[in-house]
C-alpha positions in Angstrom: -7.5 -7.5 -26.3 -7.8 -10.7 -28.5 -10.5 -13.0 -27.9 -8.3 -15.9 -27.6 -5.8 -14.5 -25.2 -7.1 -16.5 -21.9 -7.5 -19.4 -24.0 -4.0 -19.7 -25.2 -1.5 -22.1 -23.3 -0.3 -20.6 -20.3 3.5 -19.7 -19.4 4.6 -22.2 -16.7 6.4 -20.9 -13.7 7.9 -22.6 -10.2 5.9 -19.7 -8.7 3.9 -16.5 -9.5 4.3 -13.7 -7.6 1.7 -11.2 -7.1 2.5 -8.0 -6.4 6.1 -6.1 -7.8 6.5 -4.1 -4.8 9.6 -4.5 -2.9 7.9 -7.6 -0.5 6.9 -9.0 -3.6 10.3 -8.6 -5.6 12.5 -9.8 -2.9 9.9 -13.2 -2.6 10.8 -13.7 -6.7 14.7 -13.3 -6.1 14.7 -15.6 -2.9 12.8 -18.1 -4.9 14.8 -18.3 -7.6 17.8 -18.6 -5.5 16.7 -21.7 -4.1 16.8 -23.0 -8.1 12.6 -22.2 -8.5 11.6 -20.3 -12.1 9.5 -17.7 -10.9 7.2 -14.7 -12.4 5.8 -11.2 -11.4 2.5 -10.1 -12.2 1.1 -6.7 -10.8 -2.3 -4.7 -12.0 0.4 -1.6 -11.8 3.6 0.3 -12.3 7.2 -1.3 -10.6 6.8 -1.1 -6.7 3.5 1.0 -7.9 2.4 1.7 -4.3 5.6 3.9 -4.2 5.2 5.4 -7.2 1.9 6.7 -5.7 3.8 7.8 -2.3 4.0 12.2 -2.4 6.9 13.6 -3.8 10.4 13.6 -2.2 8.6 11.8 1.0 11.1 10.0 3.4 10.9 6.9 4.4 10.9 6.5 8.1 13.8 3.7 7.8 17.5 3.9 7.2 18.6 2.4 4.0 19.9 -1.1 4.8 16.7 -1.8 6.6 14.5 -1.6 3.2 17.7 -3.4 0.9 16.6 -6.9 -0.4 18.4 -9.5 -2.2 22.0 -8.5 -0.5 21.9 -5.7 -3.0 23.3 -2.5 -1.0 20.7 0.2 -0.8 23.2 4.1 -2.0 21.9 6.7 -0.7 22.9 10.4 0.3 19.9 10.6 2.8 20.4 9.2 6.5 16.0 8.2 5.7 15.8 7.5 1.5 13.5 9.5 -0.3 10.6 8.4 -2.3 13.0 8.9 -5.5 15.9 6.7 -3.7 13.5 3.7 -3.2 12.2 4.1 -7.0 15.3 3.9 -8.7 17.1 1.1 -6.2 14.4 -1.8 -6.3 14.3 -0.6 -10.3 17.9 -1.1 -10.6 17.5 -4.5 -7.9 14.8 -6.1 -10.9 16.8 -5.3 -13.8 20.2 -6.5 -12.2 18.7 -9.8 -11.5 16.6 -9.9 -15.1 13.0 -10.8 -13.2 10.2 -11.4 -15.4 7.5 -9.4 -14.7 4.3 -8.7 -15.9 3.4 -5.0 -15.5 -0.3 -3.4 -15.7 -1.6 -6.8 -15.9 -4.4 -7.6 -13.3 -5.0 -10.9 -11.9 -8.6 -12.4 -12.1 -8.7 -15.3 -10.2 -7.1 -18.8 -9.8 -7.9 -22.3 -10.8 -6.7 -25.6 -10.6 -5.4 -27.8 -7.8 -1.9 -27.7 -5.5 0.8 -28.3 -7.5 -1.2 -27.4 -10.8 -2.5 -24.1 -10.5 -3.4 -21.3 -13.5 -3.2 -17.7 -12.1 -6.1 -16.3 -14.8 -5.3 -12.7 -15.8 -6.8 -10.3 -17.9 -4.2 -11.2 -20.9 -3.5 -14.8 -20.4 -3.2 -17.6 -17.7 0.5 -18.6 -16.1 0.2 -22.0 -15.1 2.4 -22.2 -11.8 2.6 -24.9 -8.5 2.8 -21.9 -6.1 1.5 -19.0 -5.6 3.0 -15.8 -3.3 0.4 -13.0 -2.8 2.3 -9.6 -1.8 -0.1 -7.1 -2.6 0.2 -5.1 -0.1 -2.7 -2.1 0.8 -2.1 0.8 -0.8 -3.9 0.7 -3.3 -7.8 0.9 -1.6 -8.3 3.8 0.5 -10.6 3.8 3.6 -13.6 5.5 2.2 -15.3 7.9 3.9 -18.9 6.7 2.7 -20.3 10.4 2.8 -21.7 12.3 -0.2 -19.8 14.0 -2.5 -16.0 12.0 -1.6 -16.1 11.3 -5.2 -16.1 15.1 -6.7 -13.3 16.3 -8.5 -11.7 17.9 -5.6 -11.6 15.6 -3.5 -8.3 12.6 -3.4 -7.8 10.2 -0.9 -4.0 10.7 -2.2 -1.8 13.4 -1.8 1.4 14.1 -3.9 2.4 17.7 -3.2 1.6 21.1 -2.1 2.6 23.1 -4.4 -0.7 23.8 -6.7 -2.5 24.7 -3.7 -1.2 28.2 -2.9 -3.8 30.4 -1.4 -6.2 27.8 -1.7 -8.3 26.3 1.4 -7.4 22.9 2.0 -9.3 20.0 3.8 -7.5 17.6 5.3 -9.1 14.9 7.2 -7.0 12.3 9.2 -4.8 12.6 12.2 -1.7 9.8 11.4 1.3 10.1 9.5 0.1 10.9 6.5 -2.4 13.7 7.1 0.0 14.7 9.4 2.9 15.1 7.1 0.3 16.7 4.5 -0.8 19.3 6.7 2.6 21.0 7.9 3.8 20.8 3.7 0.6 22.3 3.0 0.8 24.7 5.5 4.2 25.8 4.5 3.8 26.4 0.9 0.9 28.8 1.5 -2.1 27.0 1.7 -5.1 27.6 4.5 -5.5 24.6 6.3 -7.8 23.4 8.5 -7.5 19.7 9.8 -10.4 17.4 10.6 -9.8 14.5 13.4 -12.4 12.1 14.7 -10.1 11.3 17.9 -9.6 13.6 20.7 -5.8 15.0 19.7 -3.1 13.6 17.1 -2.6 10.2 16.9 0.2 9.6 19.7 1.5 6.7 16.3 2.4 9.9 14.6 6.2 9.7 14.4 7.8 11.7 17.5 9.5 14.4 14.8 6.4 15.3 13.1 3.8 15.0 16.1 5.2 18.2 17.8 5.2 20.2 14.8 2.0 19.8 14.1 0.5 20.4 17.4 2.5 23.4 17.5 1.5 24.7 14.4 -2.3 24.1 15.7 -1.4 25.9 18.7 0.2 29.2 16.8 -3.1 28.9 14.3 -1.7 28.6 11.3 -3.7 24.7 11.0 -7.2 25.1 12.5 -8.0 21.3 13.8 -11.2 20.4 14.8 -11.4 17.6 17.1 -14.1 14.8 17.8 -15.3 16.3 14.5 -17.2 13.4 11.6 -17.5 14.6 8.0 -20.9 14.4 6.8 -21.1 15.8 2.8 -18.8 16.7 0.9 -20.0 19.6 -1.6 -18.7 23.1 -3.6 -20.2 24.8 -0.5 -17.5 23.2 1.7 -17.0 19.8 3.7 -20.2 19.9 6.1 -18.8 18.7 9.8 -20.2 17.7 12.7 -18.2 18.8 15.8 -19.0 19.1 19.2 -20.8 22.4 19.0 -22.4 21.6 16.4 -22.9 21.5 12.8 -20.2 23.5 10.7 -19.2 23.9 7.0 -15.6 24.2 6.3 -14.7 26.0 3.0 -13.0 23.7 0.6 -11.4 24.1 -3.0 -9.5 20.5 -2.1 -10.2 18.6 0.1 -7.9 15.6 1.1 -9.0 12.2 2.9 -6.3 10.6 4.5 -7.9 7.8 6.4 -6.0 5.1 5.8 -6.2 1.8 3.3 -6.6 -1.9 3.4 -5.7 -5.0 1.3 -7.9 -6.2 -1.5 -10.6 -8.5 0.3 -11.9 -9.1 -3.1 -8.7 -10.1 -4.7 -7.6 -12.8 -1.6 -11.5 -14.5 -2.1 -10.9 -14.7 -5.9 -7.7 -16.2 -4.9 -9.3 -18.8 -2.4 -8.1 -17.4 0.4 -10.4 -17.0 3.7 -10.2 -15.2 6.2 -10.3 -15.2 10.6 -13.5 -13.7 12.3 -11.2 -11.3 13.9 -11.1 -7.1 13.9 -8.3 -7.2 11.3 -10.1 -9.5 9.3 -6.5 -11.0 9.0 -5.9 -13.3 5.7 -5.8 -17.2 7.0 -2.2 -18.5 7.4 0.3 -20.0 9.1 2.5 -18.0 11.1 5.3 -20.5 10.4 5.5 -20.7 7.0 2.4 -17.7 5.5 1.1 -20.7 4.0 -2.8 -20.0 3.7 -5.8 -22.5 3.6 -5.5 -22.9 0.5 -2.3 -25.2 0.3 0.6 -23.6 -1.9 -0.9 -20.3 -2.0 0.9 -17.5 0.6 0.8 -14.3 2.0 3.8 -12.1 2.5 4.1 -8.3 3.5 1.6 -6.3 5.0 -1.4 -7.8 3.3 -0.8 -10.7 6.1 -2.2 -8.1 8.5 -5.7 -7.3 7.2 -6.8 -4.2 8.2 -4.3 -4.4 10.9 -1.4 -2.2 8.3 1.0 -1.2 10.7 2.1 -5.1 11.5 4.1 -5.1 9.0 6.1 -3.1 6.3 9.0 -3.3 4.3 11.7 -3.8 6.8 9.8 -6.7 8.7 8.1 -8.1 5.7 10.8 -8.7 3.5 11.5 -11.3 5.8 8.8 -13.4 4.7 10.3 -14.1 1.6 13.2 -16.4 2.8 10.9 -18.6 4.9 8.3 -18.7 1.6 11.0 -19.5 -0.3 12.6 -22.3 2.2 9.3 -23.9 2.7 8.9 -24.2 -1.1 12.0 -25.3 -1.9 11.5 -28.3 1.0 7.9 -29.0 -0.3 9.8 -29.1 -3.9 12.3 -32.2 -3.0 
């Protein structure tokens, strides 16, 4: 990168919006339908959480419940796929020409309201607002053991289909390692499930709960339950269960325990948070404004830790009061 990049004069926007996933997308077209020039910076891909999603997975929503922008959502699938979702909020940001920024992470932000510089790692857009919809996908709930960073071991899963007579790991008890199991299972992996809790999460959608706990029943998934990983190693995952001490044999293992918004991103941003659980960003629950005045949440990261609050069917919502409140702080 050239030295003087950061230095140079920044591109001046209405508003900068951070985060191109579809929270974040449908903030930059509401915006600029209220007459506001607006800009999209991400560290990633287009709606880059998805990208990451597994293969062909379904989203739990029908179609017109994720469209944004009054753009119809075609689909063949009652529930879109993955693939659906990809290609429509793709076709959604081309349609309506959106600048965006792509692969370009954002450092921090100076300046004062009304006068702000979002400072990236190739230049500086100066802006008056600022929309933060980065969602929290993208930093996994760690398991803080040793050996979670070997080779084998992801805290994201894709597909099952390289892991054919292999012994699989999977450690979780929601949706996702839920969902991972049973694929796993089917495709000819041995799988045994690891769950802190005392059964399946009763959250786990009322389709896919049943078929696991059946499938645990009939022995083809071998859960342990009140069970804590200790080490991860090649010997195995090393578990602690309530007859004690056990090593499970592992060629993958998969940790699906969840993920949070970026805490350091919001303080580099200036944006505090409440003494609460969640640890839930400060704003109003009128307008997402946070303390620091022109900067906003929207989309699940206004939930902290708290990621079920809100997804892409509630949060998209949040865009058309941003966008009102800017456009009335604008007059």
């Amino acid at each position: 990168m050239n030295e003087n990049t950061i230095s140079a004069a920044p591109a001046t926007f209405d508003a900068v919006v951070i985060g191109a996933g579809p929270v974040g997308l449908a903030c930059a077209l509401e915006v600029r339908r209220r007459g506001l020039s607006v800009c999209v910076v991400d560290k990633g891909a287009l709606v880059n959480s998805l990208v990451g999603y597994p293969t062909n997975m379904e989203f739990f929503s029908t179609p017109e419940l994720l469209e944004i922008g009054g753009y119809p959502f075609p689909t063949a699938h009652y529930k879109p796929l993955r693939e659906d979702a990809l290609d429509y909020y793709r076709r959604v940001a081309v349609a309506e020409q959106l600048p965006l920024r792509l692969y370009e992470r954002v450092l921090s932000l100076e300046g004062q309201p009304g006068a702000y510089e979002v400072v990236t790692e190739k230049g500086r857009l100066a802006t008056r607002y600022v929309i933060v919809a980065t969602g929290f996908f993208d930093i996994p709930n760690r398991l803080s053991v040793p050996g979670e960073d070997a080779s084998h071991v992801s805290y994201y899963y894709k597909e099952p289909y390289a892991h054919v007579g292999q012994q699989v790991v999977v450690i979780g008890a929601k949706n996702s390692a839920a969902k991972a199991a049973l694929q796993l299972v089917r495709a000819g992996a041995q799988v045994s499930l690891v769950v802190r809790g005392a059964a399946i999460s009763e959250s786990v959608k009322y389709w896919i709960r049943p078929d696991l706990v059946n499938r645990i029943a009939e022995g083809r998934i071998r859960a342990y339950f009140h069970t804590t990983v200790q080490r991860i190693s090649a010997a195995g995952v090393a578990v602690l269960t309530p007859e004690g001490p056990a090593t499970l044999p592992a060629d993958f293992v998969y940790a699906l325990t969840g993920y949070h918004p970026d805490y350091s991103l919001l303080a580099a941003l200036g944006i505090s948070c409440q003494d609460d659980v969640a640890r839930t960003p400060s704003h109003s629950p009128d307008t997402f404004e946070t303390n620091r005045p022109g900067v906003y949440v929207a989309g699940t990261v206004c939930g902290g830790l708290n990621t079920s609050r809100w997804f892409i069917e509630n949060g998209r919502h949040h865009a058309a009061v941003i966008a009102a409140h800017l456009a009335a702080t604008s007059l």
